[in-house]
GUBALO-469196 format. One record per residue (C-alpha): residue number from 1; x, y, z. Coordinates in steps of 0.5 Angstrom, whole numbers, padded with zeros to 4 digits. Example, Ala and Ser with C-alpha at 12.3 -4.5 7.8 and 13.67 -1.06 7.14 Angstrom:
residues 2
{marke=1, X=0025, Y=-0009, Z=0016}
{marke=2, X=0027, Y=-0002, Z=0014}
end
This chain:
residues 364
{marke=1, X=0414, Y=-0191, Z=-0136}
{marke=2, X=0413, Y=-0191, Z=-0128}
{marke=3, X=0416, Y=-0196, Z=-0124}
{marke=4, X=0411, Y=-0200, Z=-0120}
{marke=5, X=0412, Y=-0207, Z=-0115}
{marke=6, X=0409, Y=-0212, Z=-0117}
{marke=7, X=0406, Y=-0217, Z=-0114}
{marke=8, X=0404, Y=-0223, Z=-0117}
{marke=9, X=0397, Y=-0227, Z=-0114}
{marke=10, X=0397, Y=-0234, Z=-0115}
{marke=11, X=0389, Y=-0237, Z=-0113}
{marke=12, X=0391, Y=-0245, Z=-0110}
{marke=13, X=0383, Y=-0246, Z=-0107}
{marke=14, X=0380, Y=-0250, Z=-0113}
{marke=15, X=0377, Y=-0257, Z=-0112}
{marke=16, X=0378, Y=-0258, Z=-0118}
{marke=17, X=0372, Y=-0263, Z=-0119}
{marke=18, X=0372, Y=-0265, Z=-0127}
{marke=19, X=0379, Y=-0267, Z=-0126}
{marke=20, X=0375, Y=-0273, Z=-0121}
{marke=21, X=0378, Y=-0277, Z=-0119}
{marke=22, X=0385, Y=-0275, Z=-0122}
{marke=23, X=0384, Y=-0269, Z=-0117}
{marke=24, X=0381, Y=-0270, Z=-0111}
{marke=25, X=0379, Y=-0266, Z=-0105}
{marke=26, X=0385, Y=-0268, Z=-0101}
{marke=27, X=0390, Y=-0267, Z=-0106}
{marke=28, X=0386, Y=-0263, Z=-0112}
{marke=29, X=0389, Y=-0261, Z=-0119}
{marke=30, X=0394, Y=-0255, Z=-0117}
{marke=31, X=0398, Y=-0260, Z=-0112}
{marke=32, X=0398, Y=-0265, Z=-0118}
{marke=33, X=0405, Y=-0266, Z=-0123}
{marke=34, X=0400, Y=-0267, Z=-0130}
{marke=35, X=0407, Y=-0267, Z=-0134}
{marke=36, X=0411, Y=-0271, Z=-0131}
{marke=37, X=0416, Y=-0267, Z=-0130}
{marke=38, X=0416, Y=-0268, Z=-0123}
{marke=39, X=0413, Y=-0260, Z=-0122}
{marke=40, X=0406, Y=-0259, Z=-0119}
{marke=41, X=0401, Y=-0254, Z=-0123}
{marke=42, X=0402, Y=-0250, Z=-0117}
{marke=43, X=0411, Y=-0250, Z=-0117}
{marke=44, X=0410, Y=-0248, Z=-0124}
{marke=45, X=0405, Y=-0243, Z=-0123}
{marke=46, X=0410, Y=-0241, Z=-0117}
{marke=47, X=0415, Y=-0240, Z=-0122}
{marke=48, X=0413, Y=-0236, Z=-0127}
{marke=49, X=0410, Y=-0231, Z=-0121}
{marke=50, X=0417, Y=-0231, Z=-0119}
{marke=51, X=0420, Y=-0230, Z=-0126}
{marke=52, X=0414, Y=-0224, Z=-0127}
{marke=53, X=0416, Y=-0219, Z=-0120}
{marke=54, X=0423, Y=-0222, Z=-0118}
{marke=55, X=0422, Y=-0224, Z=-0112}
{marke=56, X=0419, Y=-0229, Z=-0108}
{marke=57, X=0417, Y=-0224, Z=-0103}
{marke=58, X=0412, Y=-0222, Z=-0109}
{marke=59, X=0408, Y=-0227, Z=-0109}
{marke=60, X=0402, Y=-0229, Z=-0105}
{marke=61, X=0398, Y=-0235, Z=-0106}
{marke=62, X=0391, Y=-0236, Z=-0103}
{marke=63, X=0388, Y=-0243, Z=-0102}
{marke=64, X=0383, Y=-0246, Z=-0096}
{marke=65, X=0386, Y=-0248, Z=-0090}
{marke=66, X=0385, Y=-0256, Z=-0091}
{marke=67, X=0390, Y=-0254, Z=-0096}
{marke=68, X=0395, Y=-0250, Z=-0093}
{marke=69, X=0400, Y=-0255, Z=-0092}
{marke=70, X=0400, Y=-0258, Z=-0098}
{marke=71, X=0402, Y=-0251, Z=-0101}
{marke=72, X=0408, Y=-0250, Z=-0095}
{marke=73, X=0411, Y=-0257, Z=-0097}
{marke=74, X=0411, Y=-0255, Z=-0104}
{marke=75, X=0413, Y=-0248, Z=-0104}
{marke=76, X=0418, Y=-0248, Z=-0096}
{marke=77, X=0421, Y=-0242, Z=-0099}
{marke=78, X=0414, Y=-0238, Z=-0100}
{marke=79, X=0413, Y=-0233, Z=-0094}
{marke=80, X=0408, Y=-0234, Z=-0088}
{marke=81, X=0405, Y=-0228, Z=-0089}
{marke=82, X=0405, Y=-0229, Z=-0097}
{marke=83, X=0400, Y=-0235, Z=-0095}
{marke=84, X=0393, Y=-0232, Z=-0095}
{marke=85, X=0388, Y=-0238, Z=-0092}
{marke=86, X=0381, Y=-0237, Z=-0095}
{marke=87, X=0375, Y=-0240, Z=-0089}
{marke=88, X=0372, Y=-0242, Z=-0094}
{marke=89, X=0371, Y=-0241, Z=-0102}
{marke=90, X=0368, Y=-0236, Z=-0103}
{marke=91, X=0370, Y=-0235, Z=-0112}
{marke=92, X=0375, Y=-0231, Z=-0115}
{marke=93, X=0372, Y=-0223, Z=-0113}
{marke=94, X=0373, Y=-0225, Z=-0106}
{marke=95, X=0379, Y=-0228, Z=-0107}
{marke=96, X=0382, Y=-0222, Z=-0110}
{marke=97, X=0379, Y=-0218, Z=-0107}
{marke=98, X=0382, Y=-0221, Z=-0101}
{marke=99, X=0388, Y=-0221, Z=-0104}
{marke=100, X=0388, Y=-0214, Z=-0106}
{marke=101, X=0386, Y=-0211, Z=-0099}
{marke=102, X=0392, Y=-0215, Z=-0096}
{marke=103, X=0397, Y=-0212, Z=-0101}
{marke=104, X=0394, Y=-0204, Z=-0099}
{marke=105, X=0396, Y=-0205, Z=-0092}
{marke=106, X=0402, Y=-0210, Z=-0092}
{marke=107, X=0405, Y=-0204, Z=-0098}
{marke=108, X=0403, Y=-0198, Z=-0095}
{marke=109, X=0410, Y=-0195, Z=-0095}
{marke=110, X=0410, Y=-0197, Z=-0103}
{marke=111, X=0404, Y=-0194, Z=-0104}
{marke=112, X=0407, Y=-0187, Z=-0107}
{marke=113, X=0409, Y=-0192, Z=-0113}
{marke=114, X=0402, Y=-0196, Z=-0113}
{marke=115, X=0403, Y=-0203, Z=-0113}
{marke=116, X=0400, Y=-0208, Z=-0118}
{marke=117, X=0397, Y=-0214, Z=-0117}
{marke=118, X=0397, Y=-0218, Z=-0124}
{marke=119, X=0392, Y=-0225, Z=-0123}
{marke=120, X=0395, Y=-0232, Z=-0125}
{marke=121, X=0390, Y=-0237, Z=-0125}
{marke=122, X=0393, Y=-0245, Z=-0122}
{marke=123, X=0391, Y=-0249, Z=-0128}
{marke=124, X=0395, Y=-0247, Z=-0134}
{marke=125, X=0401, Y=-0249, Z=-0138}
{marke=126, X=0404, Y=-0246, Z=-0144}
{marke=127, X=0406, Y=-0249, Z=-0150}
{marke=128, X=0412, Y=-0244, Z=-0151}
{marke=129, X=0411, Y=-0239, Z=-0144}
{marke=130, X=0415, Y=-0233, Z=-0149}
{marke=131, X=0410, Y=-0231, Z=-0152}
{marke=132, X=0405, Y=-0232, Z=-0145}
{marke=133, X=0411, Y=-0228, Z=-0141}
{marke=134, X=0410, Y=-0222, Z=-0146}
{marke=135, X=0403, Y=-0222, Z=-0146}
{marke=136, X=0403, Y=-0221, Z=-0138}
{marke=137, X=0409, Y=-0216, Z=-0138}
{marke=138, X=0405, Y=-0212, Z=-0143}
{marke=139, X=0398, Y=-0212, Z=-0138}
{marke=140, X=0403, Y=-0210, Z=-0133}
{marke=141, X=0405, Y=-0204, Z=-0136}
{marke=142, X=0399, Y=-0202, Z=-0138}
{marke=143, X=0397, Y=-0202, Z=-0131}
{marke=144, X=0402, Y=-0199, Z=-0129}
{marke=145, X=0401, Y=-0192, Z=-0133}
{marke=146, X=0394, Y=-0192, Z=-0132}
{marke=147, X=0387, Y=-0193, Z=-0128}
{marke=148, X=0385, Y=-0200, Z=-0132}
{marke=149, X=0383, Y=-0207, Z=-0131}
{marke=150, X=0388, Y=-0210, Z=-0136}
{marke=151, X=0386, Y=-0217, Z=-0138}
{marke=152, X=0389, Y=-0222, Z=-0143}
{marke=153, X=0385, Y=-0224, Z=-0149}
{marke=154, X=0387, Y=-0229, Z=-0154}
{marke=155, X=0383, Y=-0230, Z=-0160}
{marke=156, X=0377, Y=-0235, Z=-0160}
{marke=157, X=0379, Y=-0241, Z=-0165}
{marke=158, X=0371, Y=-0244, Z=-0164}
{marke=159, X=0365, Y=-0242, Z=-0160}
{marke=160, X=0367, Y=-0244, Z=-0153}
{marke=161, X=0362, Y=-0243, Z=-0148}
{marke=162, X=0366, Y=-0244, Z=-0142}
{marke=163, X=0371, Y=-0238, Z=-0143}
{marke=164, X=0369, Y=-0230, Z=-0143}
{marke=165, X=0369, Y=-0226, Z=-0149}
{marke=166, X=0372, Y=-0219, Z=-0150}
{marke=167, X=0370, Y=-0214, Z=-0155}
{marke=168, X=0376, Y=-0210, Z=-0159}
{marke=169, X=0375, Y=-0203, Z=-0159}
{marke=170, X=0380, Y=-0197, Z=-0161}
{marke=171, X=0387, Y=-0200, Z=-0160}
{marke=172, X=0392, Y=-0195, Z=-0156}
{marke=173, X=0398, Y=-0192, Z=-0159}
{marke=174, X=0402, Y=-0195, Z=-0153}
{marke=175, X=0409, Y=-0196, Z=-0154}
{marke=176, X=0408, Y=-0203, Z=-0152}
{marke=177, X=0411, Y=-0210, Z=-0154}
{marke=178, X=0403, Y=-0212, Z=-0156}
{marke=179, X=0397, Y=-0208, Z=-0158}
{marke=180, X=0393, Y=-0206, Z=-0153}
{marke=181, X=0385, Y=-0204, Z=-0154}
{marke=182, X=0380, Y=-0201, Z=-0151}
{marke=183, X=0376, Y=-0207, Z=-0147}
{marke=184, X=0368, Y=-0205, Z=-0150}
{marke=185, X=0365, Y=-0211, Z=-0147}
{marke=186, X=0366, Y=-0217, Z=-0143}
{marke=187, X=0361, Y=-0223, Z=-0144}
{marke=188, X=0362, Y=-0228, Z=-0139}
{marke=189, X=0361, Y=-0236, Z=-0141}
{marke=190, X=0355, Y=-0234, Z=-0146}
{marke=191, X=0350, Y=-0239, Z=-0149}
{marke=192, X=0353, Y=-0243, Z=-0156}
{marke=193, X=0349, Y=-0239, Z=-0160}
{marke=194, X=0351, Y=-0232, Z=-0158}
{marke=195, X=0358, Y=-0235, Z=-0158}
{marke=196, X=0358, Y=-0237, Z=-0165}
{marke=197, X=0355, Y=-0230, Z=-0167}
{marke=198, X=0361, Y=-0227, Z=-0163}
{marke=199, X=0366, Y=-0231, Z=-0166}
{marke=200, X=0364, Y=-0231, Z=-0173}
{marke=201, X=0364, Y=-0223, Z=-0172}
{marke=202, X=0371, Y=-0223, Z=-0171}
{marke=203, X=0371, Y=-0217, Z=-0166}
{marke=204, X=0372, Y=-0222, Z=-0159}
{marke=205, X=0377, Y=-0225, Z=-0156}
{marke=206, X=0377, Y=-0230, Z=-0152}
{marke=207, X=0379, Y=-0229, Z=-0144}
{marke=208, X=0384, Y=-0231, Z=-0141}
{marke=209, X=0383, Y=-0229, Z=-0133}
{marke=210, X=0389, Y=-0227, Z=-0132}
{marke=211, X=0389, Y=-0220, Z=-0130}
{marke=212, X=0393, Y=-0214, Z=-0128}
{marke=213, X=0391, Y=-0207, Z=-0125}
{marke=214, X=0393, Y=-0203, Z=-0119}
{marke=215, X=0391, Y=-0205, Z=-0112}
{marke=216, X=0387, Y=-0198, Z=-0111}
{marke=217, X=0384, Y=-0199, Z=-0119}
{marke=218, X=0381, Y=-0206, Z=-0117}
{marke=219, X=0379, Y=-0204, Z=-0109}
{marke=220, X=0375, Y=-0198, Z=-0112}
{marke=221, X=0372, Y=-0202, Z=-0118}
{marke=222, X=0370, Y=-0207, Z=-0112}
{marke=223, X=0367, Y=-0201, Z=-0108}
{marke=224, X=0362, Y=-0199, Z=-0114}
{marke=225, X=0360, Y=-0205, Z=-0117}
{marke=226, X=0360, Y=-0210, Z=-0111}
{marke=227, X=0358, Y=-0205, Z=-0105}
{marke=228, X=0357, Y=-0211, Z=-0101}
{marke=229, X=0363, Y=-0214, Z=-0102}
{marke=230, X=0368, Y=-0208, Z=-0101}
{marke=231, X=0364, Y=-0207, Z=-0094}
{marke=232, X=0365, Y=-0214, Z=-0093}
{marke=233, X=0373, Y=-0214, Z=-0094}
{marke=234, X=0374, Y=-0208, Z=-0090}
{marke=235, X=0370, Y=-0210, Z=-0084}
{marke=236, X=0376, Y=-0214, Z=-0084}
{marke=237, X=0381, Y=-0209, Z=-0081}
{marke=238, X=0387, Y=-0205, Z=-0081}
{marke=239, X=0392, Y=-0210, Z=-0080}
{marke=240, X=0387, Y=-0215, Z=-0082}
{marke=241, X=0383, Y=-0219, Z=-0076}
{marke=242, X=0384, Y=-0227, Z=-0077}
{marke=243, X=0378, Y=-0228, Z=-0072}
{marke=244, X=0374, Y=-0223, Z=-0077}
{marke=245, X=0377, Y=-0226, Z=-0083}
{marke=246, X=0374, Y=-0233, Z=-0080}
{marke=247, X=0367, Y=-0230, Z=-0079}
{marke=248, X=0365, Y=-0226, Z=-0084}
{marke=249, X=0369, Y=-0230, Z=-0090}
{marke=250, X=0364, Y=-0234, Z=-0091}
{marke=251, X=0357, Y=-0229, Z=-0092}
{marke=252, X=0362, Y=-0226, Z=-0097}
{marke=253, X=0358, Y=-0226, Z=-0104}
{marke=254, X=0361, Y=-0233, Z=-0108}
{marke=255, X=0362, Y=-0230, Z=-0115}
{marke=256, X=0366, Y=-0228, Z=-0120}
{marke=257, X=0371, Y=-0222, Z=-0121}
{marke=258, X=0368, Y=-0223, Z=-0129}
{marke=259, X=0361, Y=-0223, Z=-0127}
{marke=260, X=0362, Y=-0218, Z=-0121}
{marke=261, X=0366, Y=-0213, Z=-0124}
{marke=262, X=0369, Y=-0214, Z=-0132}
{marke=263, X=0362, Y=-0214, Z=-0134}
{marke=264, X=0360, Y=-0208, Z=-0132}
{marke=265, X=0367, Y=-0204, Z=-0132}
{marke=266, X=0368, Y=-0198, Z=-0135}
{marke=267, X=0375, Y=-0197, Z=-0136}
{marke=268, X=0378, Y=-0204, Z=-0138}
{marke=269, X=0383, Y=-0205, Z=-0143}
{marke=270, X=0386, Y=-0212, Z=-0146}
{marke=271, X=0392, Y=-0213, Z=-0149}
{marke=272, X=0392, Y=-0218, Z=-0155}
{marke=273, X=0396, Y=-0223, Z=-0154}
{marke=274, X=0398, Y=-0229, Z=-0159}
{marke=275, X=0401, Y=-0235, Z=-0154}
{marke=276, X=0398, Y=-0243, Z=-0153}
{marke=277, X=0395, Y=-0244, Z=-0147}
{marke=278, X=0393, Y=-0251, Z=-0145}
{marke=279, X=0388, Y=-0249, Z=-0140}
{marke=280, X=0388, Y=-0256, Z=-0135}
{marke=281, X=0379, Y=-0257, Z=-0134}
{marke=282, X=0376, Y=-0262, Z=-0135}
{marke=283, X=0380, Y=-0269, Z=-0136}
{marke=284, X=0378, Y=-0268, Z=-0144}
{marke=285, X=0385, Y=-0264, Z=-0143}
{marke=286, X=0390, Y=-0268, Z=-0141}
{marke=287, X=0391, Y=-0270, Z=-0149}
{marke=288, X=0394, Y=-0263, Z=-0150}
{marke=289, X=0400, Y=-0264, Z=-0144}
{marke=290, X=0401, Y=-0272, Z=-0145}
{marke=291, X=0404, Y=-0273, Z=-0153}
{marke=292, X=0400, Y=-0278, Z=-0156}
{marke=293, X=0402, Y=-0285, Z=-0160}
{marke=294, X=0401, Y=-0286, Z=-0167}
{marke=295, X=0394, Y=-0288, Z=-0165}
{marke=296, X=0392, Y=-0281, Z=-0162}
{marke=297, X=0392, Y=-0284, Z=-0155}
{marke=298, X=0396, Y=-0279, Z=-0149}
{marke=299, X=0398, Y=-0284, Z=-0142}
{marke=300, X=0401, Y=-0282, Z=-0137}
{marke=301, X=0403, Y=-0288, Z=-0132}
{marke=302, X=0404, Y=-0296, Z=-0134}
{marke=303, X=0400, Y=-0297, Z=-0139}
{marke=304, X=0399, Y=-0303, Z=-0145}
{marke=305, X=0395, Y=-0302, Z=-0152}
{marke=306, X=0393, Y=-0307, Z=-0157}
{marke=307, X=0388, Y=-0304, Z=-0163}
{marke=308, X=0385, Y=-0298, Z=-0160}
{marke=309, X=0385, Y=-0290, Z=-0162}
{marke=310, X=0385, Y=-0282, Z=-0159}
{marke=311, X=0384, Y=-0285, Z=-0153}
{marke=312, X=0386, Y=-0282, Z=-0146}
{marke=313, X=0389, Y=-0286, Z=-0141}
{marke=314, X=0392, Y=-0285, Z=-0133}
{marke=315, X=0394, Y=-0290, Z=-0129}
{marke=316, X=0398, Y=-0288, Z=-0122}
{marke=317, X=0399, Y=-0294, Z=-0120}
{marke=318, X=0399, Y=-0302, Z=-0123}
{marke=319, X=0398, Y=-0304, Z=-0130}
{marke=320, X=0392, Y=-0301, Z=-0136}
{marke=321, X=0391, Y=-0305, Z=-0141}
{marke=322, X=0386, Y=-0302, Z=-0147}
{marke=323, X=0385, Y=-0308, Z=-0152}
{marke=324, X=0379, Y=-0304, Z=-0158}
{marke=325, X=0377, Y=-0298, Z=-0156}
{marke=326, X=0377, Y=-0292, Z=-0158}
{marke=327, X=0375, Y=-0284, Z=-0156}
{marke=328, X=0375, Y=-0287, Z=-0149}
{marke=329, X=0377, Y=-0283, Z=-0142}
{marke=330, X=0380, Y=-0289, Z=-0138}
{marke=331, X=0383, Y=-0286, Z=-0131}
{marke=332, X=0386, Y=-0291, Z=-0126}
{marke=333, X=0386, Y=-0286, Z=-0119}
{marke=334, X=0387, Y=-0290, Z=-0112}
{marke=335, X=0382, Y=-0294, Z=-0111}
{marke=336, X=0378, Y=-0291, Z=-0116}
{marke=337, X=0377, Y=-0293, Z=-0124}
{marke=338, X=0373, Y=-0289, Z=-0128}
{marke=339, X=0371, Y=-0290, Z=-0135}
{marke=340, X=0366, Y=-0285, Z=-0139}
{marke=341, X=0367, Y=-0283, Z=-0147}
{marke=342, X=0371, Y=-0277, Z=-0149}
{marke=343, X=0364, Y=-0272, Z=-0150}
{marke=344, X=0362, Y=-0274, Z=-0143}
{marke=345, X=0368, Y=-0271, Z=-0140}
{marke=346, X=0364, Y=-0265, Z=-0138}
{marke=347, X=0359, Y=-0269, Z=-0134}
{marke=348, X=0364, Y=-0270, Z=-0129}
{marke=349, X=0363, Y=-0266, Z=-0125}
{marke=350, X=0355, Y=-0267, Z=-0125}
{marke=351, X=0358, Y=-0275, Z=-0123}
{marke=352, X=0363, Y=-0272, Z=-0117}
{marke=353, X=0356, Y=-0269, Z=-0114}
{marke=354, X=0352, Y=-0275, Z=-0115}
{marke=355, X=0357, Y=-0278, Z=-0110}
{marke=356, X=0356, Y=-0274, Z=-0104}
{marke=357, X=0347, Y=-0276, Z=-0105}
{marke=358, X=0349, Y=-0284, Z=-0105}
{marke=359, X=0354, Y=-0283, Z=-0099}
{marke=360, X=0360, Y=-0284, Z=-0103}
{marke=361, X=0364, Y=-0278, Z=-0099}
{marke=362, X=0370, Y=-0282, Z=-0099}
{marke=363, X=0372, Y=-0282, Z=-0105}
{marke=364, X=0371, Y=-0275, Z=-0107}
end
């Protein structure tokens, strides 16, 4: 087994916008202690990152600028040079690609060891991290010892469509902690009906947008499926022009790293992993974090029930009173209440557009 640095990416620039009003544009999701147990999404991403490289030092966070302070006062020992200021949000293949074009000139003198990056979304917990621990550990040797695209996938418990799927080809005779398989096909977010068809056949797992691979492997996938893109981070400069950065970021393409390079690499691998994630989206998956009563409601904050059943409630400050409701999402978030039916949890986001057309911006 080759001896790689590892470099743990930690992407902090979301809004968050189907946790609304919870997350706002002030203090979006990853700022937020979900838990209660007094650690934001990001201090517990953070963590992890430092527990998967051993160093500090080998973690870089990416975030917007209006963000920037929020991730200093949360993580003061983070250094200055680990934090990368995106201009604007541009997705996840030019975060990335951001971060993979400052590693290979801030690591130049590692290079003989090829440094590897692994990916860690902001927005998972884990049931028990163990197994998510081996998974990661298993993407990152792999990586290590080759060329690939090292995904993580999970298998599917039903047809989602706001994952990617992973098709399973021959797994590698690897002296590893979990199989690790050819990656034949990757099918970003696909309708219901072909998810339903890909889950029934089987051979899919879901994506789990955690990623490991070589920085040389991941800026040589960029330049030959995203020419544009690749340019584009390197019009930046050697060391790395922050003027340039401020205006050429925003022409970048916005698109994903699953659509602008999974779907169309060749040379992927995925390791076959088996943990429980609870992947912090929308509002509908704060029952997984919070325990639920002997009626299925899950709280957070000050909150009274008479006779009601599977609901989910938060209440940041004062007192929520629920008297015969069931199936409900009932957030008290500020100055702002919301009320909406656990199935409509997903239109969220349509709602936090609508505010911006009736001049409502400041509750955003």
């Amino acid at each position: 087994m080759s001896e790689n640095i590892v470099y743990a990416v930690i992407m902090a620039g979301g809004q968050g916008t189907r946790l609304w009003p919870i997350s706002r544009k002030a203090r979006p999701k990853q700022f937020l202690d979900l838990t209660g147990n007094g650690f934001s999404l990001l201090q517990e991403t953070v963590r992890r990152g430092v527990e998967l490289t051993g160093s500090i030092q080998q973690v870089l966070v990416l975030t917007q600028a209006a963000h920037a302070h929020l991730v200093k006062e949360q993580v003061p020992n983070l250094p200055q040079g680990n934090l990368l200021i995106e201009p604007v949000g541009r997705n996840t293949a030019a975060c990335l690609g951001l971060a993979a074009v400052h590693l290979s000139q801030s690591s130049g003198q590692q290079l003989a060891r090829q440094p590897v990056m692994v990916s860690l979304p902001v927005d998972h917990l884990f049931v028990d991290e163990r197994p998510w621990f081996t998974a990661v550990r298993t993407a990152i040797a792999a990586a290590s010892d080759s060329d690939s695209l090292v995904a993580i996938g999970l298998q599917p418990e039903y047809p989602a469509t706001a994952y990617g799927y992973q098709k399973l080809g021959k797994r590698l005779d690897l002296d590893l902690s979990l199989s690790v398989h050819i990656l034949q096909e990757f099918i970003e977010k696909p309708a219901e009906s072909l998810a339903k068809t890909l889950v029934e056949s089987g051979n899919y797992l879901w994506n789990t947008g955690t990623y490991a691979w070589k920085v040389t492997s991941f800026l040589a996938a960029l330049e030959k499926y995203t020419p544009e893109l690749y340019a584009g981070l390197q019009s930046l400069g050697d060391p790395m022009d922050m003027e340039k950065l401020e205006q050429n970021y925003p022409a970048f393409a916005d698109i994903s790293v699953d659509h602008a390079v999974m779907e169309k690499v060749t040379n992927a691998l995925t390791v076959r992993a088996n943990f429980e994630r609870i992947d912090v989206g929308a509002l509908n998956s704060l029952s997984e974090i919070w325990k639920p009563d002997i009626d299925g409601n899950a709280t957070l904050g000050q909150v009274l029930i008479r006779d009601s059943q599977e609901n989910i409630v938060y209440s940041d400050q004062g007192l929520v009173v629920l008297l015969g409701v069931k199936d409900m999402i009932i957030v008290r978030a500020g100055e702002i209440v919301l009320v909406c039916p656990k199935d409509k949890a997903q239109e969220v986001k349509n709602l936090v557009t609508e505010l911006s057309k009736q001049n409502l911006e400041k509750y955003l």
